[in-house]
Backbone bond lengths (Angstrom), bond angles and torsions (degrees), N, CA, C in turn:
res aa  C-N    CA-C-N  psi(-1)  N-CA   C-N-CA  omega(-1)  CA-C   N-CA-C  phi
1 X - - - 1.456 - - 1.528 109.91 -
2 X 1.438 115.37 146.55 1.239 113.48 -163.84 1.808 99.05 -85.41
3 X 1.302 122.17 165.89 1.702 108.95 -178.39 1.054 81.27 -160.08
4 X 1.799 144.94 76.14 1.432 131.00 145.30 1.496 113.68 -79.19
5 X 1.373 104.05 -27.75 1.843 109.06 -170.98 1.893 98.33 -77.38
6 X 1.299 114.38 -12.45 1.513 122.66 168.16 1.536 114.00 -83.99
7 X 1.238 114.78 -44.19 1.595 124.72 164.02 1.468 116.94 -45.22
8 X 1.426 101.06 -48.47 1.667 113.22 161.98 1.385 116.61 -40.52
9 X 1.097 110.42 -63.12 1.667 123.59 -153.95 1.255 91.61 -79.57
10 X 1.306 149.54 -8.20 1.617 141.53 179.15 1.444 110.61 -59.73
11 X 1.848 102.46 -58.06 1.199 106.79 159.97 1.257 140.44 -34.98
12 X 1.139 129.22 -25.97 1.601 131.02 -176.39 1.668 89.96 -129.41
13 X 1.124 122.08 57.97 1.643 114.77 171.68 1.355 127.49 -106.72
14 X 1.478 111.76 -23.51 1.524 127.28 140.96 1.681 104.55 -36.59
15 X 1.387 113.28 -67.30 1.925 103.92 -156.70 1.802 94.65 -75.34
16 X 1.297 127.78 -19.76 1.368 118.30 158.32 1.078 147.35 -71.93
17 X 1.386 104.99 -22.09 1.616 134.68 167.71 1.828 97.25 -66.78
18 X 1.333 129.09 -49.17 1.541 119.53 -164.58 1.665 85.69 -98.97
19 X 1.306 138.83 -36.54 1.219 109.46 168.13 1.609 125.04 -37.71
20 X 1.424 99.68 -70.84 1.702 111.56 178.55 1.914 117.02 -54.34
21 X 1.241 112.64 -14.54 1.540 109.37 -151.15 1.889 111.13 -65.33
22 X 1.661 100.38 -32.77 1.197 97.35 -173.21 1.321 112.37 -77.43
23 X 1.190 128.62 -37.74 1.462 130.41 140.79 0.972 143.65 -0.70
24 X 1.781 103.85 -69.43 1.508 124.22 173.22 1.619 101.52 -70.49
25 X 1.089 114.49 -50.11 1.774 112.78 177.39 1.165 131.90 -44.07
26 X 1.961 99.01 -47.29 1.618 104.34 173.25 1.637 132.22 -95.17
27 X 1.831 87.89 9.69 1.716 90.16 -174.98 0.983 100.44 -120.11
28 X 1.791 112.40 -76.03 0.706 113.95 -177.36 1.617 163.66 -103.60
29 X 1.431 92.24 19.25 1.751 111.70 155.41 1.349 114.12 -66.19
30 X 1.675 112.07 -65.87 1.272 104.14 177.22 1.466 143.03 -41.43
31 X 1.474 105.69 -18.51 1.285 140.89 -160.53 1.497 99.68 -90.30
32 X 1.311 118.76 -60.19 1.427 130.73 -174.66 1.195 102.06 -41.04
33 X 1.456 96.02 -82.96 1.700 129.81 166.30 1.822 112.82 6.23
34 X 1.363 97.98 -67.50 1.330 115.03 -162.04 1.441 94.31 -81.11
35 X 1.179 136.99 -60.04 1.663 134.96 175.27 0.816 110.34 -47.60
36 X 1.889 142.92 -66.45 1.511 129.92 -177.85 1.723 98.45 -78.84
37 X 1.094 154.30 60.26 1.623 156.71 135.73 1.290 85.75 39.34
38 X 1.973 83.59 -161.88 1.786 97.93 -176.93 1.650 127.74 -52.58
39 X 1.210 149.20 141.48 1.616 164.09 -171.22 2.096 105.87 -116.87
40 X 1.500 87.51 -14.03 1.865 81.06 178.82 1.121 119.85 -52.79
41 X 1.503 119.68 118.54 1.809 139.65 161.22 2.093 90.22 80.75
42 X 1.744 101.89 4.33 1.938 76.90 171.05 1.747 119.24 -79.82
43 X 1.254 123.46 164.32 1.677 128.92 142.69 1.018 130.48 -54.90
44 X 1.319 127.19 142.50 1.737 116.22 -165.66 1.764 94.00 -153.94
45 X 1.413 97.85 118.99 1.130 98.73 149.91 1.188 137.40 -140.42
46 X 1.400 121.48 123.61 1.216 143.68 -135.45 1.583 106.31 -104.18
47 X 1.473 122.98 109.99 1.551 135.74 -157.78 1.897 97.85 -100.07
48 X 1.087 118.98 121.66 1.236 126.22 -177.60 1.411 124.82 76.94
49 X 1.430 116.41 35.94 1.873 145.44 -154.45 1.759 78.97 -52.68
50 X 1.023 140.21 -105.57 1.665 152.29 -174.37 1.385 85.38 132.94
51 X 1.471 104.01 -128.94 1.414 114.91 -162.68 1.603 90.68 -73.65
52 X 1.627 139.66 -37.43 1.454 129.48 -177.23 1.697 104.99 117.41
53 X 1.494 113.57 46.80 1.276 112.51 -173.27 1.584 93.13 -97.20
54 X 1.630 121.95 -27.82 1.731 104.51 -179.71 1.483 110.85 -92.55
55 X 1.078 115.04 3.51 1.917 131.50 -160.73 1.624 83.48 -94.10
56 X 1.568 121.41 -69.03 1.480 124.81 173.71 1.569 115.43 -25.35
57 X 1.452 107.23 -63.69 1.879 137.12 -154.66 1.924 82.79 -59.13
58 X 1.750 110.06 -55.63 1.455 101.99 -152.93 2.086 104.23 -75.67
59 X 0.901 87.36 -22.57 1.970 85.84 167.23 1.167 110.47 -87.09
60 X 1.238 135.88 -33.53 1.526 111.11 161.96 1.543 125.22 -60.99
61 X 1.603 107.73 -18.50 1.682 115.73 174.01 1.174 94.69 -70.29
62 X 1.171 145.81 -36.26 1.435 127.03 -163.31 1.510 108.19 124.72
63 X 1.341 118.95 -4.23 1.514 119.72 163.19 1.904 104.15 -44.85
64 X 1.656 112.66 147.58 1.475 102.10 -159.70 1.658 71.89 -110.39
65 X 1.620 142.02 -51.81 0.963 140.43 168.44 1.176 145.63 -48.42
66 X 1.068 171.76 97.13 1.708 134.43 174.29 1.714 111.59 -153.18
67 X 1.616 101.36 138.46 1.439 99.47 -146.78 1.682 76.35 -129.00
68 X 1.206 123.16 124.71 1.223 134.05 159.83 1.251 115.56 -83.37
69 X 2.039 117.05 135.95 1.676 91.29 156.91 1.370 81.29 -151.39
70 X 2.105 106.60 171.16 1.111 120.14 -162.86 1.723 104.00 -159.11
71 X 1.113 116.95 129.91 1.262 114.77 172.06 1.751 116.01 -54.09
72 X 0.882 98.02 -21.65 1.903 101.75 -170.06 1.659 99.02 -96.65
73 X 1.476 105.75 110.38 1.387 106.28 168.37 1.591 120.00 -81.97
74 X 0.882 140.01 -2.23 1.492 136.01 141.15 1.237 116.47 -98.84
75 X 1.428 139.14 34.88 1.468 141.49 101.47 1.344 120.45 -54.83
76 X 1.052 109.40 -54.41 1.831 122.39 179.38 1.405 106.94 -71.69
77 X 1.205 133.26 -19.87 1.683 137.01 156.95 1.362 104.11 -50.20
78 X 1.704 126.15 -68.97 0.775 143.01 -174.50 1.584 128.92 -38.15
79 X 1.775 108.39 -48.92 1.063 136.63 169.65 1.727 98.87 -75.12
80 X 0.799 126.21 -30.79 1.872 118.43 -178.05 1.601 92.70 -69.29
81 X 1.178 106.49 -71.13 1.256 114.75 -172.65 1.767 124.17 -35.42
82 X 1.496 111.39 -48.48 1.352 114.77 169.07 1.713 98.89 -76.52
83 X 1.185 136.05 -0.14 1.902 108.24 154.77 1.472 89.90 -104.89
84 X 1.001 147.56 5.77 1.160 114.70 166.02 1.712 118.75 -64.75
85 X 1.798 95.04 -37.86 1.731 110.34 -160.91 1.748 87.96 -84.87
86 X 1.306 118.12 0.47 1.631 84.51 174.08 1.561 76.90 -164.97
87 X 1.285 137.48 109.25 1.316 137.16 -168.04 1.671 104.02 -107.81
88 X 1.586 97.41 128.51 1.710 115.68 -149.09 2.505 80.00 -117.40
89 X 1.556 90.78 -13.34 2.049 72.53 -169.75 1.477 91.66 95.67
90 X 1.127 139.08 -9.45 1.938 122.16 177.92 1.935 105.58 -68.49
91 X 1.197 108.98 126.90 1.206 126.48 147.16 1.616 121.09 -68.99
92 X 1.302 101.65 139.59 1.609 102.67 170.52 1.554 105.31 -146.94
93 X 1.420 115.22 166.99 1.555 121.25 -162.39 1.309 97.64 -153.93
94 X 1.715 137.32 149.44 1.036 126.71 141.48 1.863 130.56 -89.00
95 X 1.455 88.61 98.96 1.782 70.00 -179.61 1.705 102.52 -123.60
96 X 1.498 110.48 -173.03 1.832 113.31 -178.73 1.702 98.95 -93.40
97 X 1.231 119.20 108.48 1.801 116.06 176.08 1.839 110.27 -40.35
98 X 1.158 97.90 -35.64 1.416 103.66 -176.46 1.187 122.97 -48.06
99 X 1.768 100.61 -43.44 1.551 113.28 -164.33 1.873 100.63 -123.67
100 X 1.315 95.28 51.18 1.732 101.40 -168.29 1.375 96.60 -78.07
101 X 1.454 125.65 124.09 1.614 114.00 145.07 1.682 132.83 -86.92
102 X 1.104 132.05 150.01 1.155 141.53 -166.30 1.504 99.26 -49.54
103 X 1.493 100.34 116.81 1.181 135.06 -178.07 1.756 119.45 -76.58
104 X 1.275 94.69 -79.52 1.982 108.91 145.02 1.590 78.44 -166.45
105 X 1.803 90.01 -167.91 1.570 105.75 -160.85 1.893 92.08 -115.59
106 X 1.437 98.16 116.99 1.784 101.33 -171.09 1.662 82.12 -109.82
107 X 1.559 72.79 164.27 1.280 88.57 166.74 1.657 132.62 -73.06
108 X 1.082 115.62 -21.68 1.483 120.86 -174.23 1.810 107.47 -135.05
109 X 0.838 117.36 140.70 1.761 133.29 -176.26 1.422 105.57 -117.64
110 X 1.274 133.98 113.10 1.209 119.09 -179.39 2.091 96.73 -124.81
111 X 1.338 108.85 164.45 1.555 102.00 -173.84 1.682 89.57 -171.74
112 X 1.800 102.71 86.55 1.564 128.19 153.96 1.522 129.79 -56.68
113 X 1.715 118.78 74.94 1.416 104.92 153.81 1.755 91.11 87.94
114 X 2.208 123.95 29.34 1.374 100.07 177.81 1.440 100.52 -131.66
115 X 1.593 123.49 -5.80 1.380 121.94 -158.30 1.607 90.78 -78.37
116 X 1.470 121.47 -53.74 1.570 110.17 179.30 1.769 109.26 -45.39
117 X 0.930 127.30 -4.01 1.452 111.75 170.19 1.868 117.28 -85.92
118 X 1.556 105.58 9.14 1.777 114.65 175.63 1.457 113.46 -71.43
119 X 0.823 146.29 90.95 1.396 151.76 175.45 1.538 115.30 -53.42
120 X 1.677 107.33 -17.60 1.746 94.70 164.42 1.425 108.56 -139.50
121 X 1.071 130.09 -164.96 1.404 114.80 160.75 1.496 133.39 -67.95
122 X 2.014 83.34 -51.61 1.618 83.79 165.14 1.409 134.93 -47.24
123 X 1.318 119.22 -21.69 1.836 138.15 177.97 1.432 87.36 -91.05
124 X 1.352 140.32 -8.14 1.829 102.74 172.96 1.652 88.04 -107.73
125 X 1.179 144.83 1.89 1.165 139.05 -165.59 1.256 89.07 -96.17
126 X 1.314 117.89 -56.00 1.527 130.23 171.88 1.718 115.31 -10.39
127 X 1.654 88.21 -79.92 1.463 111.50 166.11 1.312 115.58 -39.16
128 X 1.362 115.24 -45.47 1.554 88.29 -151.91 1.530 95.09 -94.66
129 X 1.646 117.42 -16.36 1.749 123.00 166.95 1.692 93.68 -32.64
130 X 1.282 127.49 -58.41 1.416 137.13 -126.68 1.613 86.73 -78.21
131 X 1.249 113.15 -72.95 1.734 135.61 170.47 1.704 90.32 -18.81
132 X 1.671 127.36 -83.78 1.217 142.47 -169.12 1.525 113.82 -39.22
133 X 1.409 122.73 -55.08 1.655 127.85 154.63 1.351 118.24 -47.81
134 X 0.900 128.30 -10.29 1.771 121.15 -165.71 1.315 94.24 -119.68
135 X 1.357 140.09 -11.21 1.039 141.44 -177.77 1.724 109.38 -90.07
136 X 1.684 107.84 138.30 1.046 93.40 155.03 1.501 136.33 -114.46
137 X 1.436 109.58 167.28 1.764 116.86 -166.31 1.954 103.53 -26.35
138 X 1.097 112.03 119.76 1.600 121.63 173.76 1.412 96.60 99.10
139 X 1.413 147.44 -40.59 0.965 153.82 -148.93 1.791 97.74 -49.17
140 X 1.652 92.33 -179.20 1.720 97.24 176.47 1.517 110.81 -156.03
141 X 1.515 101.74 152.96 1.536 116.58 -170.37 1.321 92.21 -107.10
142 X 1.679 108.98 143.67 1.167 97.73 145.43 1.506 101.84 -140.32
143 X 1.443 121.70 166.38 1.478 115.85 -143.84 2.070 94.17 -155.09
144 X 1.539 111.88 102.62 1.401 98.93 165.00 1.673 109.81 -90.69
145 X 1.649 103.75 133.13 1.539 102.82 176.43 1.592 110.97 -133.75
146 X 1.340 105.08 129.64 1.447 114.99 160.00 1.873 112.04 5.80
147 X 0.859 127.04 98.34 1.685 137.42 156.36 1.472 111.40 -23.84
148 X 1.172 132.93 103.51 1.576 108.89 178.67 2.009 113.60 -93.03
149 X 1.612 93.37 18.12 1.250 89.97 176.80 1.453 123.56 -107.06
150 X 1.367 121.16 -0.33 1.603 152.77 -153.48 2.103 90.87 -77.17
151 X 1.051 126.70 115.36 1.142 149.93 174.92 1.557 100.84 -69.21
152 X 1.678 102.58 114.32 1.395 114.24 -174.82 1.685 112.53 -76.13
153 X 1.126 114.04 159.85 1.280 124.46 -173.42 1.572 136.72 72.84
154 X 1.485 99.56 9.63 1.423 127.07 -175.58 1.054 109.16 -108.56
155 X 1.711 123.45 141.56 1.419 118.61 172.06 1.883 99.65 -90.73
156 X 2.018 90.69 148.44 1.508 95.17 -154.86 1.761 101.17 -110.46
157 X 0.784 97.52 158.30 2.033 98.06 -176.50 1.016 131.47 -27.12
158 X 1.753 121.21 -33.75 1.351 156.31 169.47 2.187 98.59 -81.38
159 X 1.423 106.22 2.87 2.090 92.16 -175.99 1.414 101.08 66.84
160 X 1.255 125.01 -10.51 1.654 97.36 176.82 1.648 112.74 -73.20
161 X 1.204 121.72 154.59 1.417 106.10 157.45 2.108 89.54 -136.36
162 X 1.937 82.52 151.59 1.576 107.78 -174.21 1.257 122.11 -97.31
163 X 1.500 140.43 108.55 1.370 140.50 -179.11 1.433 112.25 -123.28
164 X 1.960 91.67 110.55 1.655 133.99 -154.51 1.182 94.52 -152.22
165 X 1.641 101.38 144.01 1.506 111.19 145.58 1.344 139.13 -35.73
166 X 1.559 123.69 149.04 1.393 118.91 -175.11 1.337 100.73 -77.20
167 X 0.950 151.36 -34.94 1.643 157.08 160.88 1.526 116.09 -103.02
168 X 0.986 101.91 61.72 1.942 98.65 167.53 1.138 125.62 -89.07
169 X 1.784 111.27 141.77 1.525 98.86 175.40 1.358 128.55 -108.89
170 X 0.906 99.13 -154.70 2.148 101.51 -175.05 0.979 88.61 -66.59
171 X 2.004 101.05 130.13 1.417 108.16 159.46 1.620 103.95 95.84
172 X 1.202 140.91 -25.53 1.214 146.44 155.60 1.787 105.28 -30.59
173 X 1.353 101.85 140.71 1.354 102.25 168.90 1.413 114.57 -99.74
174 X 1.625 131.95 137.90 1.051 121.60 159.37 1.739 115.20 -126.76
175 X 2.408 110.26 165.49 1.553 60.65 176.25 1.854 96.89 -119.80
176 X 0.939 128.61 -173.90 1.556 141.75 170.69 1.527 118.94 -96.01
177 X 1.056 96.73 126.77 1.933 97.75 166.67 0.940 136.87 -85.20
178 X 1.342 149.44 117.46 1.684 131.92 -164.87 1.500 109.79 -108.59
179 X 1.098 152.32 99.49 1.312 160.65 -105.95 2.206 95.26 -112.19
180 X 1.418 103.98 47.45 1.278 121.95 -175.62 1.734 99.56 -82.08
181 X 0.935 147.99 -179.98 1.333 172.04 -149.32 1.736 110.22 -134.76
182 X 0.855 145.87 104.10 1.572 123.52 -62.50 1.374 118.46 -33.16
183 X 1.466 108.31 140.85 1.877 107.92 -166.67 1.734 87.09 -65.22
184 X 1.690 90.39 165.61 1.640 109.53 -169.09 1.600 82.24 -131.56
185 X 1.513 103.82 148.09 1.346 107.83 158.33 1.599 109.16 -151.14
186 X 1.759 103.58 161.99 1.426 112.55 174.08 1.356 131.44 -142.74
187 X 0.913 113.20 141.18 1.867 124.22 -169.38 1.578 104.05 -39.20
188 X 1.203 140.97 163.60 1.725 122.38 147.12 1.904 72.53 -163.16
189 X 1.710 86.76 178.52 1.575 94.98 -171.33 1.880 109.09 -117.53
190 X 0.929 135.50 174.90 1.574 141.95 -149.25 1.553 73.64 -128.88
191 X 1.622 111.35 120.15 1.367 127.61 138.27 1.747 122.95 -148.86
192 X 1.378 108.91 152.29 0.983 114.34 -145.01 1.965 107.93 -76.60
193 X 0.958 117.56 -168.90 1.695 105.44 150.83 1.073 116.17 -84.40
194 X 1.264 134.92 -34.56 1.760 121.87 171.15 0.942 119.92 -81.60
195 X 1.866 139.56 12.10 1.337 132.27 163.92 1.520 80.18 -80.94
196 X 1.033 102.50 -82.01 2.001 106.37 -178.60 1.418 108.91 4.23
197 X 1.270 120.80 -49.84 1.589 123.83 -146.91 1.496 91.70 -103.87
198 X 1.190 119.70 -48.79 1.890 123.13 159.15 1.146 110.52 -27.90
199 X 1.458 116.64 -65.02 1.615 122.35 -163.26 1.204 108.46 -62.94
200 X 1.927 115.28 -46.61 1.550 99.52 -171.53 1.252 113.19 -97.02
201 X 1.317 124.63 8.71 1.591 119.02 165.53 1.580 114.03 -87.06
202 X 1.406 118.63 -30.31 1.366 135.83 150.49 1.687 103.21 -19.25
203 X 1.446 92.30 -56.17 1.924 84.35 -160.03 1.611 96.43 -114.74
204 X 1.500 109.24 54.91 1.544 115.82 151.62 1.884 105.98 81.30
205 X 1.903 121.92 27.02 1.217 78.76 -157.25 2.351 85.01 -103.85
206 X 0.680 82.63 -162.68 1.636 90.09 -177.03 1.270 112.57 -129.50
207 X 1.602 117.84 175.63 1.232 131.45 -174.63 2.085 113.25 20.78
208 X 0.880 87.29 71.32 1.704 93.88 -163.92 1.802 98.33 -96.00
209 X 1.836 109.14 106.67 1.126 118.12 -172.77 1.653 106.63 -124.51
210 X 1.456 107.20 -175.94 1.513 105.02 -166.32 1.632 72.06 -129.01
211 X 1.145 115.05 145.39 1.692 131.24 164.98 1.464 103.19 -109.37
212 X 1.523 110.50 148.57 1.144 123.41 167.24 1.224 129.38 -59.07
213 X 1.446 118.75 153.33 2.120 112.67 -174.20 1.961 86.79 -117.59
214 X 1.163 96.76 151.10 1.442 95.65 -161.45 2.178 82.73 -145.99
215 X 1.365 103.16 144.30 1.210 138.08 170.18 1.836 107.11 97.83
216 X 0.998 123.94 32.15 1.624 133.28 168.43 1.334 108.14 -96.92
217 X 1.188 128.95 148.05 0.956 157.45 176.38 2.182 113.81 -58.82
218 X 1.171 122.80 77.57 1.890 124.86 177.28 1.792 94.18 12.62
219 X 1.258 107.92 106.46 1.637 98.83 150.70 1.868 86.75 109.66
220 X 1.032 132.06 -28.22 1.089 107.31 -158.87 1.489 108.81 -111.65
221 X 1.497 124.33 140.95 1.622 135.56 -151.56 1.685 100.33 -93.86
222 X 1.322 102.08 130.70 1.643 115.12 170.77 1.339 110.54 -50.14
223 X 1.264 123.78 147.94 1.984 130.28 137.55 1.265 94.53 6.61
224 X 1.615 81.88 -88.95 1.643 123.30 -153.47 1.216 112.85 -120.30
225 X 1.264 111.39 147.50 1.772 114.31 175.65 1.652 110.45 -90.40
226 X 1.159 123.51 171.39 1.584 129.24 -179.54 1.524 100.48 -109.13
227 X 0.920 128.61 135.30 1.564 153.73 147.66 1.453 143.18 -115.80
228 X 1.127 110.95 114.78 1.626 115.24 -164.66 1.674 97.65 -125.36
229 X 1.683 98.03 152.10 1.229 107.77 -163.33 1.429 81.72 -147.13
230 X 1.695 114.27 164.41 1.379 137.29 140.34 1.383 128.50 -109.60
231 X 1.388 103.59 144.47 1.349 114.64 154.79 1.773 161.34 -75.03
232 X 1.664 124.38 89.41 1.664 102.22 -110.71 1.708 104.24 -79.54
């Protein structure tokens, strides 16, 4: 997959990192956290790492492994660079998730905020093929993706606001605003929760559930939704 408009955003990933942080702190870490359970002494490999802020989070849980990778090699600069200044043991790689080959088989697959970047189906099936190989037998995915219920033209809990069609379908492109100094924005694609559940049951995965997002306000819709899958 191509990622120059991601190459972009490396550059300003500091003022996105403290944009998003209170966010990520009050939603959605805790959130993760509690859906994928304990990580003590597991493998983790983490599909769309960026700079390596959930690759970091899962070795300080007690993950004994964790291998980041990312199509954007100055994302993955980025992420080297923060273990260099405080070295946690994370591996990172640049590869395309799309076209991932079997890495080894960890125990846990995790994939933060990258499957809405598939532009067809076959590219989210792709993805989640890639996730499904690297996993091993029992193992588990867990996967934050784009909300397809989030009301366009509104700024969203996280400052993003989304400009999409009033009826879009799978595979639709839309793009997002990131409320950066000059604002930054990026393409991602509109899919539903049951392509989601298509794609990864498509490539063998099981018990395929949506976990709850916890610290929002009664009434009001996540980013992203949580999804967890097995491996049978």
């Amino acid at each position: 997959m191509s990622t120059p408009q991601y190459d972009r955003i490396a550059a300003r990933n500091g003022e996105i990192d403290r944009l998003l942080r209170a966010y990520r702190e009050d939603v959605e870490i805790p959130s993760v956290l509690r859906a994928l359970g304990p990580v003590d002494g597991a493998s983790v490999l983490d599909l769309g790492c960026g700079a390596g802020p959930f690759t970091r989070l899962l070795r300080r849980e007690g993950a004994a492994d964790v291998l980041g990778v990312d199509a954007s090699a100055p994302m993955v600069e980025l992420a080297r660079r923060a273990e260099q200044e405080e070295p946690l043991g994370v591996r990172y790689a640049v590869r395309d998730i799309a076209d991932l080959p079997v890495l080894g088989a960890f125990d846990v697959v995790t994939a933060f905020a990258v499957l809405h970047y598939a532009d067809t189906f076959d590219t989210l099936t792709r993805m989640c093929h890639a996730a499904h190989t690297n996993l091993a037998p029992g193992g588990r995915l867990l996967a934050l993706v784009g909300n397809p219920r989030l009301e366009p033209g509104v700024t969203q809990p996280n400052g993003f606001v989304l400009h999409r069609p009033d009826a879009p379908r799978d595979g639709d492109p839309y793009t997002v605003s990131l409320p950066t100094t000059p604002p930054s924005t990026l393409t991602v694609h509109y899919w539903t929760c049951a392509a989601y559940e298509k794609a990864l049951t498509d490539c063998g995965f099981t018990d395929v559930t949506w976990a709850p997002v916890y610290g929002l306000p009664t009434g009001t819709e996540p980013v992203n939704l949580i999804v967890t899958a097995r491996h049978r």
